[in-house]
N, C-alpha and C positions, 0 to 999 in steps of 0.2 A: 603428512602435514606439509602445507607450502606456507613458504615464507617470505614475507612481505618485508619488503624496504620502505623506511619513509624519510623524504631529506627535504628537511625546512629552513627557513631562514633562518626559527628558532623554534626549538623544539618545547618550551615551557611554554604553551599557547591553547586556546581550550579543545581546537580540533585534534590535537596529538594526545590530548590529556584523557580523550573522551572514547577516539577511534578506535583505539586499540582492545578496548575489554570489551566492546561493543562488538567487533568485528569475532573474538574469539567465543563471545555469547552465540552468538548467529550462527556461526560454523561448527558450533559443536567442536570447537579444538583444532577443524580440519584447517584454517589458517592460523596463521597469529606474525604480529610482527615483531621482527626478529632482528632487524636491523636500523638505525638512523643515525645522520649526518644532520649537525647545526651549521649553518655556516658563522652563526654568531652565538653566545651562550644571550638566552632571555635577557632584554633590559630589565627588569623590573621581576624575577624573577630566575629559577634555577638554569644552572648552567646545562650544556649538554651532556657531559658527564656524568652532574648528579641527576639528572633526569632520566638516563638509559639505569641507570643505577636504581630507579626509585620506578621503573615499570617494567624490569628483567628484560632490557633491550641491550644488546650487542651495539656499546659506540664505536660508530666509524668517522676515522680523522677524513677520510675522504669519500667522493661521492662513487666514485672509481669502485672501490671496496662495496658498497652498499649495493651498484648493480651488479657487480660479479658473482655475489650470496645470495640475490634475490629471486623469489622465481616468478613476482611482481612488485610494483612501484606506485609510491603514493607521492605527489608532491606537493606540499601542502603550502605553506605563507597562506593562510586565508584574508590576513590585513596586509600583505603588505604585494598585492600583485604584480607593481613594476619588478618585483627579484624573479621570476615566471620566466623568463625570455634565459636568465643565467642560469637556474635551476634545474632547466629542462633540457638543455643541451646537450648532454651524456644519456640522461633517460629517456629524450626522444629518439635516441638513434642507437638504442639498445634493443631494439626488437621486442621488449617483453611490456608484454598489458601496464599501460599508466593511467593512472587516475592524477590528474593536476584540479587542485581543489579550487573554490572559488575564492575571492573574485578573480574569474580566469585570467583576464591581460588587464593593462593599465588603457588600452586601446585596442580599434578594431583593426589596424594595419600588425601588432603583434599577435593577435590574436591569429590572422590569418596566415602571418609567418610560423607559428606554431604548429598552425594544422598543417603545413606543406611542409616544413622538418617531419614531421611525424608521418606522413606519408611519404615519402622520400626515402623516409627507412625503416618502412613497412610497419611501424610499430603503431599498435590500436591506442587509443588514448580519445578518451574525453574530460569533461569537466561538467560542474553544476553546483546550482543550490541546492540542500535540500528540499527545500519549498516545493518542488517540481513532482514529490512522491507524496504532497500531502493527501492523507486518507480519502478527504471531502473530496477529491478531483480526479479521482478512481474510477474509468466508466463514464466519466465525463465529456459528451461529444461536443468539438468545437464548433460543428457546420452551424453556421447560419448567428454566431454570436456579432451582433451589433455595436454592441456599448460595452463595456468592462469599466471597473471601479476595484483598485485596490486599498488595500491601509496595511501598515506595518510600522513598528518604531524604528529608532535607530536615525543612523547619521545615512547623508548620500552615497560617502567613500566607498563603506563596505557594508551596508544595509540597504541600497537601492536595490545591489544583486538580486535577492531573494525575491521582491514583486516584480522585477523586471521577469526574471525566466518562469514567474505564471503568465504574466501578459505576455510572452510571445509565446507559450505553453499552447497558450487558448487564443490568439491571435492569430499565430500566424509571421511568418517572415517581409510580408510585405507593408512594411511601417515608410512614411513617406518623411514626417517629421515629427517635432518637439518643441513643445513649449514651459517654461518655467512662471509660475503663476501662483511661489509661495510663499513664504518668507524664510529667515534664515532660521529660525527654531522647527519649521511645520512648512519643509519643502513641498512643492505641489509639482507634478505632474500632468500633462497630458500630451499623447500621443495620436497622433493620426497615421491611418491604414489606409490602403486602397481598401476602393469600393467604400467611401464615406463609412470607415466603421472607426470608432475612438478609443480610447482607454485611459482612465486617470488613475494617478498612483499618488499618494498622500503618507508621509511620516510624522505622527502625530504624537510623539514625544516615546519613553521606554517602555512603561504601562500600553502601549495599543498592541491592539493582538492583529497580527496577519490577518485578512480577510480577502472574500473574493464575490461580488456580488457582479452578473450580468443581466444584458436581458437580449433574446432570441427574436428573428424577423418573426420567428411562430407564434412570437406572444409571451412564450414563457420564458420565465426566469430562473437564474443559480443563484442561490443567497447562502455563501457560508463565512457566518459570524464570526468562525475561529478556527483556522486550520490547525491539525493535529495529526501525530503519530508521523510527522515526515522523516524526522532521523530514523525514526523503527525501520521505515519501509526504504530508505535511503539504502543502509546498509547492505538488506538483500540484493539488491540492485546491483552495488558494487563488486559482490561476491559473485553475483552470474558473468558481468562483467570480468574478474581473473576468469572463470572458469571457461567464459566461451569466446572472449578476444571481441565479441560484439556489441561496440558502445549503444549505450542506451537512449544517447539524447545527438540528435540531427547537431553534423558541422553546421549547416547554416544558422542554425539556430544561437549556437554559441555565440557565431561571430556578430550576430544582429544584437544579441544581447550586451557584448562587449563595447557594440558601436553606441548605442540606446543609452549606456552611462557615461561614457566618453561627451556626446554632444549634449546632453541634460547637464552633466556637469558644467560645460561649455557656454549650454545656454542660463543658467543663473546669473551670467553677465547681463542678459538683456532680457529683463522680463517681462511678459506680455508678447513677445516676438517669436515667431517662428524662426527654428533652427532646419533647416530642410538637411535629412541626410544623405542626398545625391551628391 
């Protein structure tokens, strides 16, 4: 059995709550994690102690401790990204497979500084939403996608993540600009690509389901009403990921996506105007 470390800002939060039976469901027992580090106990919720106590996880006062026992690394804050840059500092320079969860950086200059620690010292590591392994986008070719239209609830902070890393999933890295074009309940999106291709992304309050409708130079179109089974197929992912040291989802990709909420956020200042990301 290998044993997983997880160190969060705070460990009473739903990806630590959820990962863990999920990750020993999948593995048949052959993972499970074994260790974690809070560096603050939950506001609004249990402390680190009574949490390692309430999922048979081994609390470590330090982060130090947690990669010495691990024989991988999860580093999780999924709301709270700017802690990402402090979090990962010991774990990226530990040489062993990490997973840093979303949303990756607070921006696309940390984000970049992430991935050059981690290659500096040699250690594998990516990040993602799960959105990226929904079922519906299985086999799904991007060549020749023109137009894309997302939907998803949630807030911009830590709910744009998810439609942004379909749209550059199926887009593609080379996004030019951003425009903000929604209001403050029912933000809107839209992005421009080279080669005149676009993409709108829309959050339509709690109740909207993820979706993903395109249409191809060929004529035809992808219409899925409702993504599904992404944490299922998320997990696998993660697990090839310890097993084979090779991340699943393109650096550039991360950091385009990092930048994508960075200047969307930015541009809610000024809406109707392009934000050019050059």
């Amino acid at each position: 059995m290998k044993k997983i470390g997880i160190i969060d800002y705070f460990l009473d939060e739903w990806h630590a709550n959820h990962l863990p039976q999920w990750i020993h469901d999948e593995s048949k027992g052959g993972y499970e994690v074994a260790f974690a580090y809070g560096k603050i106990d939950a506001p609004q919720g249990l402390s680190s102690e009574d949490w390692c106590k309430k999922f048979g996880v081994e609390h470590c006062k330090t982060i130090e401790k947690v990669i010495a026992q691990s024989d991988v690394l999860m580093v999780l804050s999924p709301d709270n990204p700017e802690m990402h840059w402090e979090l990962c500092q010991l774990p990226l320079r530990s040489g062993k497979p990490t997973y840093v969860d979303k949303t990756f950086a607070p921006d696309y200059k940390t984000a970049e500084a992430l991935f050059q620690l981690a290659e500096q010292y040699h250690t594998p590591m990516f990040s993602t939403s799960a959105l990226r392994f929904t079922k519906e986008l299985d086999g799904i070719s991007k060549e020749g996608i023109r137009t894309l239209a997302t939907t998803g609830p949630g807030v911009i902070s830590n709910y744009a993540i998810h439609q942004l890393e379909m749209i550059v999933q199926l887009m593609g890295t080379k996004a030019e600009r951003v425009m903000f074009m929604g209001t403050e309940n029912c933000p809107q999106f839209i992005i421009q690509f080279a080669g005149n291709r676009s993409a709108v992304m829309g959050q339509y309050g709690w109740d909207c389901p993820f979706s993903v409708r395109a249409a191809k130079d060929d004529g035809t179109f992808i219409n899925i009403p409702s993504c599904s089974e992404y944490f299922e197929r998320f997990v696998p992912a993660l697990l090839q990921f310890f097993d084979t040291a090779q991340p699943p989802v393109p650096e550039e990709e991360t950091i385009l996506i990092a930048k994508l909420r960075e200047f969307g956020i930015n541009a809610v200042n000024w809406p109707g105007t392009w934000v050019h990301l050059s």
